[in-house]
Biotite code that builds the C-alpha atoms (Angstrom):
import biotite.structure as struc

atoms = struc.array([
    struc.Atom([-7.676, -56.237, -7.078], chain_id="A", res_id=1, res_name="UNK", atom_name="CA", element="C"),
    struc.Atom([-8.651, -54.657, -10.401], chain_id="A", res_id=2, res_name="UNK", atom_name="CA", element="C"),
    struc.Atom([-11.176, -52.633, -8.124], chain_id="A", res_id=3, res_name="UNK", atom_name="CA", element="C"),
    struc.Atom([-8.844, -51.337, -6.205], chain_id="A", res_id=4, res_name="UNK", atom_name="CA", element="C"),
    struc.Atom([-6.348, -50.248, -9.143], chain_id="A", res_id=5, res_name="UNK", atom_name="CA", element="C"),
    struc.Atom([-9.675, -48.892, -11.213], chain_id="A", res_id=6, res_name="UNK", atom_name="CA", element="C"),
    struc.Atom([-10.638, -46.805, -7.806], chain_id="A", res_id=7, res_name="UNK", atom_name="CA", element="C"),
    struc.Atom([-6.722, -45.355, -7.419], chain_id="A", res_id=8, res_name="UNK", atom_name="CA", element="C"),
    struc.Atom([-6.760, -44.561, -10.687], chain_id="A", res_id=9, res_name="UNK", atom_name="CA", element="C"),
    struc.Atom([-9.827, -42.649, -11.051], chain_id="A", res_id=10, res_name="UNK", atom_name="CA", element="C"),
    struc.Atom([-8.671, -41.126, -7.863], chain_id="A", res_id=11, res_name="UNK", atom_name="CA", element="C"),
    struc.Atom([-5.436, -39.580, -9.330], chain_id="A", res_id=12, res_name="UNK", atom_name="CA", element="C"),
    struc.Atom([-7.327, -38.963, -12.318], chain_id="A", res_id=13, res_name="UNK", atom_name="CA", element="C"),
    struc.Atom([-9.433, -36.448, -10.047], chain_id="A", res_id=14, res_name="UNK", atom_name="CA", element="C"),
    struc.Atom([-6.774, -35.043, -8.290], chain_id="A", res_id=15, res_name="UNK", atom_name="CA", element="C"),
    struc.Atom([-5.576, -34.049, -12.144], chain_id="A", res_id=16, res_name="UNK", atom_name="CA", element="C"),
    struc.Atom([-8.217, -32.435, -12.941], chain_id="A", res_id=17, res_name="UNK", atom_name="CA", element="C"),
    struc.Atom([-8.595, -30.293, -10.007], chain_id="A", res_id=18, res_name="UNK", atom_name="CA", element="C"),
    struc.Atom([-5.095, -29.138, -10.396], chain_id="A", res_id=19, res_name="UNK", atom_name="CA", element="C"),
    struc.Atom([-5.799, -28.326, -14.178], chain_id="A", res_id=20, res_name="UNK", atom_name="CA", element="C"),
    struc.Atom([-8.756, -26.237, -12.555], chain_id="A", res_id=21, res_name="UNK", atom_name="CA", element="C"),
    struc.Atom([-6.403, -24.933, -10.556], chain_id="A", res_id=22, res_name="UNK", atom_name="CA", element="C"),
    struc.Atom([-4.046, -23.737, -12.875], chain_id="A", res_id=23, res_name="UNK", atom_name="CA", element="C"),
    struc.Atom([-6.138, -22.200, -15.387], chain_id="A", res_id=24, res_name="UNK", atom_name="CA", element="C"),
    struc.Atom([-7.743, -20.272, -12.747], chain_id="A", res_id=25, res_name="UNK", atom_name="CA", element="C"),
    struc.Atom([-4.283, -18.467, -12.089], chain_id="A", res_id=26, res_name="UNK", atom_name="CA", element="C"),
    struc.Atom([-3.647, -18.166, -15.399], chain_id="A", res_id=27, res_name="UNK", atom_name="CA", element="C"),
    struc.Atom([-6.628, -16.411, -15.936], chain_id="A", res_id=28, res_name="UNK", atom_name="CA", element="C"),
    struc.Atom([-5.576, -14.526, -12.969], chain_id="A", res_id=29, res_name="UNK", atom_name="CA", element="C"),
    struc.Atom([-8.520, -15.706, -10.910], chain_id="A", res_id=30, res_name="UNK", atom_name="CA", element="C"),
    struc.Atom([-7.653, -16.245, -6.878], chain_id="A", res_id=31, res_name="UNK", atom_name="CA", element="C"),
    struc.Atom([-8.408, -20.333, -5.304], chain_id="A", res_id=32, res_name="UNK", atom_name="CA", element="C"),
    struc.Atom([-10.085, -20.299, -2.123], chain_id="A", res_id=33, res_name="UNK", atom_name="CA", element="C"),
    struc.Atom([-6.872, -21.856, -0.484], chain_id="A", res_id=34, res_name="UNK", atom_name="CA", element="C"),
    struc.Atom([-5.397, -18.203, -1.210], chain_id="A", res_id=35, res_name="UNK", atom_name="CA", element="C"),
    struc.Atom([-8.231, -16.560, 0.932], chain_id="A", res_id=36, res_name="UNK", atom_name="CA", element="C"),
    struc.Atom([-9.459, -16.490, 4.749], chain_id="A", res_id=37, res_name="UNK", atom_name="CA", element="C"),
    struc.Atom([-11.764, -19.494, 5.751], chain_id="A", res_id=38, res_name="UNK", atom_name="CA", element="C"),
    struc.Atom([-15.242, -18.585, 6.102], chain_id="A", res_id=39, res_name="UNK", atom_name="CA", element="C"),
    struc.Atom([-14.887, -15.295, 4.377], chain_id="A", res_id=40, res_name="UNK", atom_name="CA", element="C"),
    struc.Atom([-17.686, -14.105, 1.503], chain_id="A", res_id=41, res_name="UNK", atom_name="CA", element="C"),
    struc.Atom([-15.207, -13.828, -0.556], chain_id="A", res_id=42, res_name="UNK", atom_name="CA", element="C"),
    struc.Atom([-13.840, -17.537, -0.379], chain_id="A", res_id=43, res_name="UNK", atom_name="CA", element="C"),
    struc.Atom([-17.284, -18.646, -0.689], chain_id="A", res_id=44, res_name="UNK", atom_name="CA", element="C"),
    struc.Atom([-17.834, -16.611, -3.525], chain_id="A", res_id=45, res_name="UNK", atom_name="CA", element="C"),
    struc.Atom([-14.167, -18.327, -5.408], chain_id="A", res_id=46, res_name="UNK", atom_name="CA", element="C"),
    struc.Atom([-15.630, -22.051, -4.231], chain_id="A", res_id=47, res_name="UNK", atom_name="CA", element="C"),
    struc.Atom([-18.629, -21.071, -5.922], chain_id="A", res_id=48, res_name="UNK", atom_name="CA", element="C"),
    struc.Atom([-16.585, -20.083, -8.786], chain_id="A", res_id=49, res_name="UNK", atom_name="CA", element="C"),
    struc.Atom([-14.102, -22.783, -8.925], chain_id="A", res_id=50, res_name="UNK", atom_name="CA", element="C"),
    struc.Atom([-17.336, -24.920, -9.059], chain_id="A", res_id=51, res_name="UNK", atom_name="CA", element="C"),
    struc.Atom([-18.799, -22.730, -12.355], chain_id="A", res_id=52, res_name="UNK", atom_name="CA", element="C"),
    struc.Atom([-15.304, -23.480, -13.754], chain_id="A", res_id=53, res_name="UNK", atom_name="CA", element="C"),
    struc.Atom([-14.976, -26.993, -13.212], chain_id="A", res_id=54, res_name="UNK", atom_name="CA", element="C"),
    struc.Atom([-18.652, -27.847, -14.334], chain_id="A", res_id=55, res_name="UNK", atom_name="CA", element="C"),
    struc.Atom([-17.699, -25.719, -17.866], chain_id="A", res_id=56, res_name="UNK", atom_name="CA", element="C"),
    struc.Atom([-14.891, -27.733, -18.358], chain_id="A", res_id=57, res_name="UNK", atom_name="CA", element="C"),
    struc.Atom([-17.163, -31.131, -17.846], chain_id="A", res_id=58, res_name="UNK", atom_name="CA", element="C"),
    struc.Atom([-18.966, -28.980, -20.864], chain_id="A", res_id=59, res_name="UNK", atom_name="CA", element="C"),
    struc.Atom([-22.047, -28.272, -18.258], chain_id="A", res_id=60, res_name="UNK", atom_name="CA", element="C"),
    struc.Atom([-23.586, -25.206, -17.747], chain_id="A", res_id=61, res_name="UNK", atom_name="CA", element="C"),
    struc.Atom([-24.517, -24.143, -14.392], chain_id="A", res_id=62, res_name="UNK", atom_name="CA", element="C"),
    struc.Atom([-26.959, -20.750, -15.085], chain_id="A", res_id=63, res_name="UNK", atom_name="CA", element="C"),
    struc.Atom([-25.638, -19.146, -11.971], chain_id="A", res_id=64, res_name="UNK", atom_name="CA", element="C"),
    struc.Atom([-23.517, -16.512, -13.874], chain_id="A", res_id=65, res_name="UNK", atom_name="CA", element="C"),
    struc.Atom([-25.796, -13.752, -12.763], chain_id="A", res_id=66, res_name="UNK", atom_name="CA", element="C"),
    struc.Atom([-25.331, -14.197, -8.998], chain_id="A", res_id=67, res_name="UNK", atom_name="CA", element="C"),
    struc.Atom([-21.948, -12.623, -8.568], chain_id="A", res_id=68, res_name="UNK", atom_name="CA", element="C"),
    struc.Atom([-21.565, -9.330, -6.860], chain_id="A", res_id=69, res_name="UNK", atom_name="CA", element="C"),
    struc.Atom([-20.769, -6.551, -9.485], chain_id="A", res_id=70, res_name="UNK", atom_name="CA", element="C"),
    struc.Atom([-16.790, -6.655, -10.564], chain_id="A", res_id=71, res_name="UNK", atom_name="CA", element="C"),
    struc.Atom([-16.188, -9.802, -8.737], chain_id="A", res_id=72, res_name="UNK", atom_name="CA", element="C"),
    struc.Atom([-15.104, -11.324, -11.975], chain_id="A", res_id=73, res_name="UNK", atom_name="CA", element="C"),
])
C-alpha cells in the first residue's frame, strides 16, 4: 500500500512540475508545443525547448543553447 501512495504521489508531484514549466514558459511569453501543429519544426523546436527549461530548473545544464535557429528565442 505505501507503494502505491509513494508512486501517486510522486506522480502528482510530476504533473506539478510540468505545469510550473508550463506556466513560466507563458509568462515568459514562450509558446508550449500543445499551442502548435503536430509534427511541425517548429513544435519540435518548443519540445526541445520545454526540455532546456525543465532540465534548468532541475539546476542541469544541457549545452544545447547554440542549436536554435537565429531569433527563435
Amino acid at each position: 500500500m505505501d507503494q502505491a501512495v509513494s508512486a501517486e504521489s510522486q506522480h502528482l508531484e510530476a504533473i506539478a512540475f510540468c505545469a510550473a514549466v508550463n506556466a513560466i514558459r507563458k509568462a515568459k511569453g514562450k509558446v508550449n508545443p500543445e499551442q502548435l501543429p503536430y509534427g511541425s519544426l517548429e513544435r519540435m523546436l518548443a519540445e526541445v525547448d520545454v526540455i532546456t527549461d525543465t532540465l534548468r530548473m532541475l539546476g542541469l545544464e544541457t549545452g544545447i543553447e547554440g542549436l536554435y535557429p537565429t531569433g527563435y528565442r
